[in-house]
N, C-alpha and C positions, 0 to 999 in steps of 0.2 A: 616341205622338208625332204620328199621323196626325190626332188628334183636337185639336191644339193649332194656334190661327189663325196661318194663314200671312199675313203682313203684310208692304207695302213701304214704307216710311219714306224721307221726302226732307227734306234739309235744307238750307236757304239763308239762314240769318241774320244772314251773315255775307260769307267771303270763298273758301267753299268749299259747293263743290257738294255732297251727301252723299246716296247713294241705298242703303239697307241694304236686307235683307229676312231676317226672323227667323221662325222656326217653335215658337210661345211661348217659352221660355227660349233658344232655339238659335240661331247667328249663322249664317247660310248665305251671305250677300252682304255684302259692304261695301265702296263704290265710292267714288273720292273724285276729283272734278276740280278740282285746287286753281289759285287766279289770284295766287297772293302772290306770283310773281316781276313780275306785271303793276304790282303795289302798290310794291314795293322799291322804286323811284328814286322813287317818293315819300316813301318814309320812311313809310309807314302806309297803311290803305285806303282807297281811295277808291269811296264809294257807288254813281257814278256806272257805273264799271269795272265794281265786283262785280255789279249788274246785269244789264250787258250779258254780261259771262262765264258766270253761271248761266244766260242765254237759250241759249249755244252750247252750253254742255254739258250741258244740262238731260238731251235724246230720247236720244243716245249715252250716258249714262252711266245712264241708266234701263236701257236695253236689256245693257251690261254686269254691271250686276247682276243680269240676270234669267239671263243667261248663267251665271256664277258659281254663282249658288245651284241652277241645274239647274231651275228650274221656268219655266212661261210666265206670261203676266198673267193668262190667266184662270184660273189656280190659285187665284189670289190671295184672301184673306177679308175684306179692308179694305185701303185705303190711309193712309197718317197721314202729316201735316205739321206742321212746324214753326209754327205761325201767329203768334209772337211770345217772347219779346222780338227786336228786331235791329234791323238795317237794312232801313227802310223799304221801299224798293225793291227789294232781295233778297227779301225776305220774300214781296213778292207775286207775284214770277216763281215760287215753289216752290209758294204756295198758288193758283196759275193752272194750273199743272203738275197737281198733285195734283187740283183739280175735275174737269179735264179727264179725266185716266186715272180717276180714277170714279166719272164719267157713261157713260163709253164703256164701263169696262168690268160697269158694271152693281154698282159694291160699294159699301160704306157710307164713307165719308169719317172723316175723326176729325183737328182742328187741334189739337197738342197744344205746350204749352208748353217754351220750349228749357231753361230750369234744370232742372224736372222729368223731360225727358229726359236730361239728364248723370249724374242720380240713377238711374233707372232702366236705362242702362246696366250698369248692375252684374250682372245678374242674368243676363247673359250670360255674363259673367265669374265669380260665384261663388254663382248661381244666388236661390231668391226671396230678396227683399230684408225683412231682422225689421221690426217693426212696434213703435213706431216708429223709422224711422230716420232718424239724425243724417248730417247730409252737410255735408260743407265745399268749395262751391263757388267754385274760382279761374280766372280766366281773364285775359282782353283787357279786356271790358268789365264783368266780376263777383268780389265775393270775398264770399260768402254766407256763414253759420254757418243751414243749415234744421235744422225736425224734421218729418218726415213720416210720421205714424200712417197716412196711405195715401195712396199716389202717385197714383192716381188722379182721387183727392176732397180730399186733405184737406193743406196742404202749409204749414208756420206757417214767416217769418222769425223770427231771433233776432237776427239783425246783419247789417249792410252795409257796404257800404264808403261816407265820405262825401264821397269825393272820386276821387282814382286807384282803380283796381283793381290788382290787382299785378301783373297779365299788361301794363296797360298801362305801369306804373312799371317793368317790364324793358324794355319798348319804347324808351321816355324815356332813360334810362339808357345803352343800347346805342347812341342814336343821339348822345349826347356824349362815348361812348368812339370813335365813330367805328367800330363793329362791325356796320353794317347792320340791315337789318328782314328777317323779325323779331327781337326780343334776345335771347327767350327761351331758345331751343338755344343760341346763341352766347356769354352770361354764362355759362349754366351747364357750357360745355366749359371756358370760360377758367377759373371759379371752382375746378374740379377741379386745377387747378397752383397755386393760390393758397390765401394764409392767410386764414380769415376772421375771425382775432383781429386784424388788422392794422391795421384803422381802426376806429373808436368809433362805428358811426354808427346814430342817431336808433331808436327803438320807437317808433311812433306809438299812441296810444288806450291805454296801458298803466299810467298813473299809475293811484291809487287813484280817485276822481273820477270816472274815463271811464267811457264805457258799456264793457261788458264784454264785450260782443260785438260790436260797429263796430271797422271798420279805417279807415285810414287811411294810404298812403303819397305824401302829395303833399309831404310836410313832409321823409320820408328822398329822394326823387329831388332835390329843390332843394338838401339839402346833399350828395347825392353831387354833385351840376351845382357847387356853389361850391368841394366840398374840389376836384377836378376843374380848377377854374378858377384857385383859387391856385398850384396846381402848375405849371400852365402859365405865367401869371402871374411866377411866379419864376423862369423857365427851366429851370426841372422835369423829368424825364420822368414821365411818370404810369404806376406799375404797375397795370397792365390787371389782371394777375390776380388782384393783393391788392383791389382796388377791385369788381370781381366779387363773389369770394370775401367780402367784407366786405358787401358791397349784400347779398348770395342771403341769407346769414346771417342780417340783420336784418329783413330779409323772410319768410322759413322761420319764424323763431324766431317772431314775433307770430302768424303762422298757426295753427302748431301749440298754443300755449299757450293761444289762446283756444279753438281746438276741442275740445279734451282737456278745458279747464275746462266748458266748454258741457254735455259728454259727463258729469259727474259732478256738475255743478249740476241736469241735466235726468234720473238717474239711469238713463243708456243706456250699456251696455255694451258699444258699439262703434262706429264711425266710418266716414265712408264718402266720401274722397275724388276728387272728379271737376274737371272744365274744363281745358283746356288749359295751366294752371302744373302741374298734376297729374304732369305730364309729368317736372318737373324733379325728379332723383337726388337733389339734398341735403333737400327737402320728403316725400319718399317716406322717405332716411333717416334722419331728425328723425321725421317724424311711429311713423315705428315705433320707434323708441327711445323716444319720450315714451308711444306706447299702450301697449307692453308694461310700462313701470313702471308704469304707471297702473292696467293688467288692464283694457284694454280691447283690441275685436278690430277691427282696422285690414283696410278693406277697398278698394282701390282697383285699380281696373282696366287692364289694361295699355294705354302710352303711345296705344298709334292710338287706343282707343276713349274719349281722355282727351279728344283735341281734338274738335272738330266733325266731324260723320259724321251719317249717314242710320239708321245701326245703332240709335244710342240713339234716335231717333225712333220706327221699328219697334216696338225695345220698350216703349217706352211704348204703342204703338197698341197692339201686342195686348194687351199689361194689360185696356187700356180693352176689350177684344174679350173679352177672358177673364172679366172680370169686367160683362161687359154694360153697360155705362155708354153716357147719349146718344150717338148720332154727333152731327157737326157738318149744316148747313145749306149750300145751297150760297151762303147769304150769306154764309160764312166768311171774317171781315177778316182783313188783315193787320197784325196788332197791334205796331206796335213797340215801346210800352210794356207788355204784357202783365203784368200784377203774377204773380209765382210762385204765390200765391195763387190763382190758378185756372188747375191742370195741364192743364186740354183746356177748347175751348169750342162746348159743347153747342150745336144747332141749335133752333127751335123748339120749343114745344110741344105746337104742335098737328101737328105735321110727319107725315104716315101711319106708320105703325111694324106689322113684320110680327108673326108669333106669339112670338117671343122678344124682343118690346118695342125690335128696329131698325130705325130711320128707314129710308126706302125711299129708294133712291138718287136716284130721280127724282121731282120733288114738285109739277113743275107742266111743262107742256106742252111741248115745243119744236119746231121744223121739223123736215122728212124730212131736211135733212140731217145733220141728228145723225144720226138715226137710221144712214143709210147712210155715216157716217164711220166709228160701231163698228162695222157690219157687217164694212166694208173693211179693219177695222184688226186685228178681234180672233178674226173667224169663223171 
């Protein structure tokens, strides 16, 4: 285990701070300072917020992961960050973070992409990841169908979402039942008391026609918002939990039938759910009710390491550490488009590299006071 890279992962994509730190397969740290009560009276996140909140809790929540996992910074074998997909401004407070810890403390960098670390998480949880693997990514801002012959390098879509994502359509939803932000936990507690035969409502992308792996829930939030609206409408009361229970259902159910289909059209014999819907009880069992008939192995990791975190970042770095791949440059953007299609993004190539072909942390000059800010910070 001592020969496996010790790695600190930071994540900010989003609307949560995320600093893990992994000892190749092993979770040792995972820190999380989250802003979403700052976000709730708005009813969603706001960029400007999630910014300034990763700046306060950036140094403090580094330093409690380091705590946590028992080791110091200069243990450490690399650092890895999130460098895209997200929020713009997020994004570059972690990968301003991440330069900084190391330059300072002298290690190789590595900007790894956020889908490919939700996949990559796994392997924490149920150790190395087959090749290749199938993953069905949901969230806030994604609902993927990947295949990935390797995380590192090599990462193919098969479907998107072309509209809503379903982490956002629980959002939507929750905030016309009048249940707060975020919707997700909150549907899915209501949904548990409720029928989800109860109302008929919409499968998006499911006709014969449609692509077969794209989603789509822009079409089922707008008739939950009108069935919703005639009830009130009529003097109604609206059951919350049938209307739940009814939404998660048609939501779950397209999920799973396209990944499971993906999984036996692409002839892989197992699945591997991540993102933050990951989360929700009736997706988790749906999707293993439909892999077991199907004989396939259902792999999803448990709920914390489903949302956003530092952890899956980690793992993704030392991947990248294990299996030698570029570090990054310290011109490392903050990509908020970042296509999945390229899980980390290499630095130069002319960039110095030591005898095992890694970039040297430091690539061009800087003042003494670098210099004597690590000394102070890490000697």
């Amino acid at each position: 285990m001592a020969d496996e890279p010790l790695v600190l992962g930071i994540e900010t994509s989003c609307d949560e701070t995320g600093v893990g730190i992994v000892r190749g397969h092993t979770l040792l740290a995972d820190a999380v300072a989250s802003s979403v009560d700052e976000h709730a009276r708005f009813g969603g996140v706001v960029p400007e917020v999630a910014s300034r909140a990763h700046l306060e809790a950036m140094v403090s929540t580094i330093e409690r992961a380091l705590r946590e996992a028992g080791v110091a910074a200069t243990d450490l074998d690399a650092v890895a960050v999130t460098a895209g997909p997200g929020l713009a401004g997020a994004l570059l407070v972690g990968v301003s973070a991440a330069k900084a810890y190391a330059y300072a403390l002298g290690k190789p960098l590595y900007g790894v992409n956020h889908l490919a670390s939700h996949i990559c998480v796994d392997q924490l949880e149920h150790g190395a990841l087959p090749e290749p693997t199938m993953a069905l990514l949901v969230s806030g801002g994604h609902s993927s169908l990947l295949l990935a012959p390797d995380i590192t390098s090599d990462v193919r879509p098969l479907g998107s979402t072309i509209d809503d994502a379903a982490g956002e359509a629980f959002d939507k939803v929750a905030r016309v039942l009048d249940l707060g932000f975020p919707g997700g936990p909150v549907i899915d507690k209501y949904a548990r008391e409720g029928d989800p035969e109860a109302i008929a409502f919409p499968r998006g992308l499911t006709g014969p026609r449609d692509a077969p792996y794209d989603f789509s829930f822009s079409g089922l939030k707008t008739a939950v918002a009108r069935w919703i609206e005639a009830k009130r409408n009529a003097g109604e009361e609206v059951p919350v939990r049938d209307v739940s229970a009814s939404f998660q259902e048609a939501v779950t159910d397209v999920l799973t039938r396209k990944a499971v289909r993906a999984c036996k059209d692409e002839g892989v014999d197992h699945l591997m759910i991540g993102g933050g819907v990951a989360a929700n009880s009736r997706l988790r069992a749906m999707a293993e009710e439909r892999c077991s008939a199907a004989g396939i192995r259902l792999r999803v990791p448990r709920p914390k390491l489903c949302t956003d975190n530092g952890a899956m970042v980690a793992a993704l770095g030392a991947e990248m550490v294990a299996r030698r791949r570029p570090t990054s440059g310290w011109d490392l953007p903050a990509d908020s488009s970042l296509p999945v299609t390229e899980p980390h993004l290499p630095g130069t190539s002319d960039a110095p590299t030591d005898s095992h072909g890694q970039a040297h942390p430091h690539t061009h000059d800087h003042d003494h006071v670098h210099e004597l800010s690590r000394e102070n910070l890490y000697s």
